[in-house]
N, C-alpha and C positions, 0 to 999 in steps of 0.2 A: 514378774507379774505386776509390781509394781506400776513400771512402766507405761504397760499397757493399760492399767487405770488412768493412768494422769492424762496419757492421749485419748482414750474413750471420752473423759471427761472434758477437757478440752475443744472434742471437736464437737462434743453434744454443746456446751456453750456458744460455740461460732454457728451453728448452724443454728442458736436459736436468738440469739443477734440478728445473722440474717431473717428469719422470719417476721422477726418483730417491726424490726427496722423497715421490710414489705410492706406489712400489715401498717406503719403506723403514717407512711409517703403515703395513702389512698387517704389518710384523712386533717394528714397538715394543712392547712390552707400555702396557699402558693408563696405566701410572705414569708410567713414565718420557715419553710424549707428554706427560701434562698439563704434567709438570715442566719439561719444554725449553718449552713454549707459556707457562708461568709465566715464565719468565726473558729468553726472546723477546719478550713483550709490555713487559716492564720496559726491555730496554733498545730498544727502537721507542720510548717513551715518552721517555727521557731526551733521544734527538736530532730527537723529531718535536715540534716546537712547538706544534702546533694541538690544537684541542678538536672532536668533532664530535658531534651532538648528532640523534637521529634521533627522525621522528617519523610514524610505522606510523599506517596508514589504520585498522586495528581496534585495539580498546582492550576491554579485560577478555576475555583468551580469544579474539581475534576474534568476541567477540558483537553488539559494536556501533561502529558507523563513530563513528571520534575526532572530536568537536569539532575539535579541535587542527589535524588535519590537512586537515579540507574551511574554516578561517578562512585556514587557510597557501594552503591552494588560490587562496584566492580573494584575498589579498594577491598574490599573484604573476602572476598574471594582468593585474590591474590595476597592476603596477609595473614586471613585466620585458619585456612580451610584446615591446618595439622592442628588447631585448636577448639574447636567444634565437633562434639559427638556427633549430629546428626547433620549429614548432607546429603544435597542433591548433586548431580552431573549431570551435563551434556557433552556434546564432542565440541571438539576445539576447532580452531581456524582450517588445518591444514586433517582435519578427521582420522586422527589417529591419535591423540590426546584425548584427554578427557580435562573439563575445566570442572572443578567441586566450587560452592558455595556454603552458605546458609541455609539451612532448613527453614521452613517457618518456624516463632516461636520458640526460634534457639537463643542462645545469650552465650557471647565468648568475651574474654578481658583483652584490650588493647594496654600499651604500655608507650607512653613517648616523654620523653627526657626525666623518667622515674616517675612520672606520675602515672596512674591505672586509670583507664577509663574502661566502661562495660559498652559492648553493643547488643542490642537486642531488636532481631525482629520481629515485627509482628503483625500476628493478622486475625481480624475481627471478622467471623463470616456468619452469616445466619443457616446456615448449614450444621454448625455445632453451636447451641446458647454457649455464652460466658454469664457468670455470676459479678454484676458489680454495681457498685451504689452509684453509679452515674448512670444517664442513659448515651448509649453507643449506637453511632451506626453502622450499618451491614456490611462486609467483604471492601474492607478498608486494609490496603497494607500499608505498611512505613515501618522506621527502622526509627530505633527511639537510644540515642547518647546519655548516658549514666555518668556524671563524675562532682566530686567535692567542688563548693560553692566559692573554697578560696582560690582553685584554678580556672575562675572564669576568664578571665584575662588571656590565660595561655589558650587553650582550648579556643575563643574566638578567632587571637589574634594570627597564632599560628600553627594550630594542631587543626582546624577544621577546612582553612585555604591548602593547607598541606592534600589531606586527605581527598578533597575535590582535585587538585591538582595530577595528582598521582591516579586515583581512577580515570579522567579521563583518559591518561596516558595510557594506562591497561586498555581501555577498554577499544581504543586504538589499534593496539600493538595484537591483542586476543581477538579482536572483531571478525565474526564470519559474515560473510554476505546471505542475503536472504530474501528471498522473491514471497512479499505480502498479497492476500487477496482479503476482499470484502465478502462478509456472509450475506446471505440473504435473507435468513432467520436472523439477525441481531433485533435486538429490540432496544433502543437506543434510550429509551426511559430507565434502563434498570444497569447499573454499574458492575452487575458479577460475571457480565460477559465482556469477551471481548472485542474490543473495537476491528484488528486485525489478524487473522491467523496467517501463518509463516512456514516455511519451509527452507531448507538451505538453498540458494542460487549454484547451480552447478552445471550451468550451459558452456559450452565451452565455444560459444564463436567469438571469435576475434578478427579486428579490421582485415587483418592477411588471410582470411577463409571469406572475407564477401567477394563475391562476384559483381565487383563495378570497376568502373574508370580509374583509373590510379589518379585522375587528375582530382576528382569530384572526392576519394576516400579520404587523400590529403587533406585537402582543405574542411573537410568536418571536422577532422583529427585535432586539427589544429585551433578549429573552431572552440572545439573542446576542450582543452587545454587550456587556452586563452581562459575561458569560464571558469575553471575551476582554481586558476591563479588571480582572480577579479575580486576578491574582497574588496576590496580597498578602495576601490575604480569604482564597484556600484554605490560604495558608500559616497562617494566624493558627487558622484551625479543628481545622487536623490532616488534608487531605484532599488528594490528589493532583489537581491542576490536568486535569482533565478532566470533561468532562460526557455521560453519554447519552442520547440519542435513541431514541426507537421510533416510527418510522412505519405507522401501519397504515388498512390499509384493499381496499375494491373495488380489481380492475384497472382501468389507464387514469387513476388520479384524482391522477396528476403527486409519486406519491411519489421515483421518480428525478431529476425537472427540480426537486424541493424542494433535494434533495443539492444539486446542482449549482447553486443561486441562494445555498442557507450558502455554498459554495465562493467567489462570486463576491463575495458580500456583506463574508466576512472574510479575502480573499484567503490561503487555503489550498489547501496541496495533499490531491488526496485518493487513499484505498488502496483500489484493490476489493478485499476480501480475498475468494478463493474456498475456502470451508473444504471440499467435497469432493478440493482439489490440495491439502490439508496432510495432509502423511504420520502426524502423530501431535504429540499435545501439546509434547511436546519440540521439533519443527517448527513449532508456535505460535507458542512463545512466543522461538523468534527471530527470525520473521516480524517479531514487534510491537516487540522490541525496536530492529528495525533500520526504524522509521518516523521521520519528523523531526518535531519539534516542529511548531507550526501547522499540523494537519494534519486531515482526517475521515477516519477509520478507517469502511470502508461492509461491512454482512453484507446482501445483497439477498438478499431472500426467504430470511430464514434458517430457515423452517418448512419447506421443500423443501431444506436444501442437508443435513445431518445426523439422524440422528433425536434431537430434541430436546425431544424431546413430554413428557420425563420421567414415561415409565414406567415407575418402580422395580420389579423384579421381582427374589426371590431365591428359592434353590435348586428347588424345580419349578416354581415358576412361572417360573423364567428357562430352564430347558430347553427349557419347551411352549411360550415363547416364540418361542425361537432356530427352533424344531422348523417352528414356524407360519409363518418367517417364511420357511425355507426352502421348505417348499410353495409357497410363494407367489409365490416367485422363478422356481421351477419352471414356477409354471404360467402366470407370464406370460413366459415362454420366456427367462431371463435365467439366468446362471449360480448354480448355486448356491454356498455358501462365498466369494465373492470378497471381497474386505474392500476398498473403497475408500480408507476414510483411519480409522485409531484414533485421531479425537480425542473428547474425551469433554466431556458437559456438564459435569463440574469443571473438566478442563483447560480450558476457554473462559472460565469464570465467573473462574478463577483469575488470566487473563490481563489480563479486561476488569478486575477489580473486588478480586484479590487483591495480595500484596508487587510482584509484578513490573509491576504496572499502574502504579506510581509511579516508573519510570521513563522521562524524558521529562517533558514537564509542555505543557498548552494543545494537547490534543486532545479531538476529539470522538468520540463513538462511537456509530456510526449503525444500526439493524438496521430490515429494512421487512419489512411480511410482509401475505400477502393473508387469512390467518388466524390473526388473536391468540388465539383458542381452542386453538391448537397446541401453543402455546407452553407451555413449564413455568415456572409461577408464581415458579421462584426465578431465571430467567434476565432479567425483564422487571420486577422489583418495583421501588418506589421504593430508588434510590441506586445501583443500578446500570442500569436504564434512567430518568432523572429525569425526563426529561420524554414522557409519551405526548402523541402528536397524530394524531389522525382525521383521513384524510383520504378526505370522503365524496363522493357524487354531484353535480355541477354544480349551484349554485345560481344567481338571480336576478344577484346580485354578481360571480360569477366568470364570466359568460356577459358581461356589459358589458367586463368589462377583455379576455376574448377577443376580443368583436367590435371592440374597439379596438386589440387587437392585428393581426387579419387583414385586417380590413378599413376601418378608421381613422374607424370611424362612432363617437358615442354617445348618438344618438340615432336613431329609426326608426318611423313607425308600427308597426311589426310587434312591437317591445320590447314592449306589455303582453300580445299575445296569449304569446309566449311567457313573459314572464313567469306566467301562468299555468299554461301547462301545465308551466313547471318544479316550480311544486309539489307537478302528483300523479305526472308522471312520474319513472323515474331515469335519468337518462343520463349518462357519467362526461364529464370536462370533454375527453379525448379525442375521445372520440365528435363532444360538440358542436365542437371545434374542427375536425375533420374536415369537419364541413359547412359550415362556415363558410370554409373554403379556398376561395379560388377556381378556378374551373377555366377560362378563359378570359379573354381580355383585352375583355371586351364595357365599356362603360362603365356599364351597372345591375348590375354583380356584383355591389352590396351585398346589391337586390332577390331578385336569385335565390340567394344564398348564405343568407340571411336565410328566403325562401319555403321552401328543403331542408330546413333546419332544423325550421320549423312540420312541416312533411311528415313529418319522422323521430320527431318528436316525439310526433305524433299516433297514430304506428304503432305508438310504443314502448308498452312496458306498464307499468303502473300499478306503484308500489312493493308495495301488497299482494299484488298477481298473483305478481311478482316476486319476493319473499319467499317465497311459497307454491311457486314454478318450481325455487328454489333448493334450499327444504328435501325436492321430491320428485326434484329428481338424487341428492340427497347420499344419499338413503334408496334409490335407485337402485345409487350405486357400490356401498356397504356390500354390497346384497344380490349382485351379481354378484359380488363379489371372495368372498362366504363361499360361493357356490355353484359357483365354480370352484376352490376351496380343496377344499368336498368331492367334486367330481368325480375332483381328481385322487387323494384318499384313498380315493376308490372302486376305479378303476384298478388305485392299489396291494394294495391288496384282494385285489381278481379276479386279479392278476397271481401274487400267492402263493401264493392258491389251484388257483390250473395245476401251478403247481412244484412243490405239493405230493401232485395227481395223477399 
């Protein structure tokens, strides 16, 4: 009974500390707080022995996640998790493991050459108040190091390079891949969301499932490889440790399942960037700063995702531009004025290929597009898109490694007839894989998968035909978008001239 007096009592004294101490910061004047928090802090110091030493998930501004503190992540995971009451889990590399960590706001003891250190995480969120005589800001996490003031020495010089050392290595050895995308609700002023949400990567194409030229697969392969042993070489040159890509080509001819075989090929993660969800340049280029190294930065289809066409227009002609485009919105019943996202071909070109591109290092940068005529010549030139790659209609070549894909033949009578008519037809490697699926469990589905194929083949049309089909759509859309462009200027027309009878 005792007891329970002295703690009642006790806690009715702190709680009325804290009140006072409330009550009496609304009417210090601002000098005299710092000064009493100047001389408080001094003698806290003189009877508090220990050092603590903290280390915040963001670094420069919260623009980018610290090294520091995802190497600490991953040291502690791998050392404490049987000393930690409370954890969290995810799956591991290979998904059938489970990797434990730290909870938030747990605290476990480290031990290195007999001396004890504490770590503790923690995290500040406006979600639940905390009570404390400083002021704090919002949904802040970091991991905060505890230990006696006479081991500063060890702890700098070799207990915390150790610790960084060793987590990377984990975090290496444990590392699952993961295919990142961009929200379109993020709201980039406020730090408790996240920059990227994630997923595990688990596509399973590799160079020996694409359907191309063994001559053109090599030589990417290799290309890649080359890249990812180039540290040193970019450094020696003066060139930020990155390379890009441009994919182009027809629908269907495996420029996604290409992504996704680099990914598998140089175990990277990769980013779908969606540039219609970035709010404006300034949203760019935190996006990119907050990717991890070893990584493919992917713009699909980036002649559809901004107008990137680069067409310079200034003073009337950027009016009759604007003026033109709004008709247009109009008349294909879409708002007008609406501004999806203000980012600009500088702001991109800026990210991929200017100051801020060199940070990070051993990424790649990917853009596919089903029309490279779209494109603006300064967006795709050599050095910042370096390497083009076609990738064109089903050949002889890529039809063998398919049908050795689907259906584990490679050979068939039927291989020369098609081999023939892959030369005058085009069929994209889609298509032909398509046919080659099989659709039942008969034991001749090579037969018949193989006979559809001839069949689709035969029906398909000639590349000239096809070329000729294509350039009388496109002469097609042209003409209906400017004849309903001037319908609707009609409209406006007649409708003035009412208002003015």
């Amino acid at each position: 009974m005792m007891n329970i007096d002295i703690f009642a009592g006790l806690g009715s004294t702190i709680a009325s500390l804290i009140f006072l101490w409330t009550v009496c910061r609304q009417h210090f004047p601002y000098q005299l707080e710092s000064y009493f928090l100047k001389y408080y802090t001094k003698l806290i110091t003189l009877i508090y022995p220990y050092i603590e030493i903290s280390f915040p998930e963001y670094s420069g501004q919260r623009l980018k996640l610290s090294e520091a503190y995802t190497a600490i992540e991953s040291y502690l995971s791998n050392t404490t998790s049987e000393r930690a009451k409370r954890l969290k889990a995810e799956m591991g590399h290979d998904s059938d493991k489970l990797i434990l960590s730290m909870a938030e706001n747990e605290e476990i003891t480290d031990e290195f050459r007999g001396v004890k250190l504490w770590w503790y995480s923690n995290k500040i969120s406006s979600i639940r108040p905390t009570i404390s005589f400083y002021p704090t800001d919002d949904d802040k996490r970091s991991y905060r190091l505890t230990f006696h003031r006479r081991h500063r020495a060890l702890v700098n010089d070799s207990y915390l390079p150790l610790v960084i050392q060793q987590g990377k290595a984990i975090a290496v050895q444990k590392r699952k891949r993961k295919l990142y995308t961009n929200s379109s609700n993020f709201d980039y002023s406020e730090f408790r969301k996240l920059v990227w949400s994630h997923v595990a990567f688990e596509h399973p194409a590799t160079f020996e499932t694409l359907a191309m030229e063994p001559e053109m697969k090599l030589e990417i392969i290799q290309d890649l490889v080359k890249f990812s042993k180039s540290k040193e070489y970019y450094a020696k040159i003066g060139k930020p440790w990155k390379r890009g890509y441009l994919l182009f080509g027809p629908p269907g001819t495996g420029k996604s399942t290409m992504i996704a075989a680099m990914a598998n090929l140089l175990d990277y993660d990769v980013y779908d960037l969606e540039l219609t969800a970035v709010k404006d340049n300034s949203a760019l280029r935190r996006l990119l700063l907050n990717t991890t190294s070893k990584s493919i930065i992917v713009v699909e289809d980036i002649d559809c995702s901004l107008d990137l066409s680069g067409k310079r227009k200034t003073g009337g002609d950027q009016e009759e531009g604007n003026k033109e485009e709004e008709e247009k919105k109009k008349a294909m019943g879409g708002p007008p004025g609406k501004e999806e996202s203000k980012v600009t071909l500088s702001g991109l070109l800026n990210c991929i290929d200017g100051l801020w591109s060199a940070c990070g290092g051993e990424k790649l940068i990917v853009f596919t597009t089903n029309h490279i005529e779209k494109l603006d010549p300064a967006l795709i030139r050599r050095g910042r898109m370096d390497k083009h790659i076609e990738l064109g209609f089903c050949g002889y070549e890529g039809f063998k490694v398919l049908a050795k894909n689907y259906l584990g033949v490679e050979s068939h009578p039927l291989f020369d007839s098609i081999h023939e008519l892959l030369k005058e037809k085009k069929m994209s490697p889609a298509d032909v894989a398509e046919n080659l699926m099989p659709k039942n469990e008969s034991e001749d589905q090579a037969d018949l998968c193989l006979q559809s194929l001839v069949k689709a083949l035969k029906e398909c049309k000639s590349e000239n035909e096809k070329d000729e089909e294509e350039e009388r759509e496109k002469k097609k859309v042209k003409t209906d978008e400017e004849k309903l462009v001037n319908d609707v200027k009609v409209g406006d027309k007649e409708t003035e001239e009412n208002k003015e009878d």
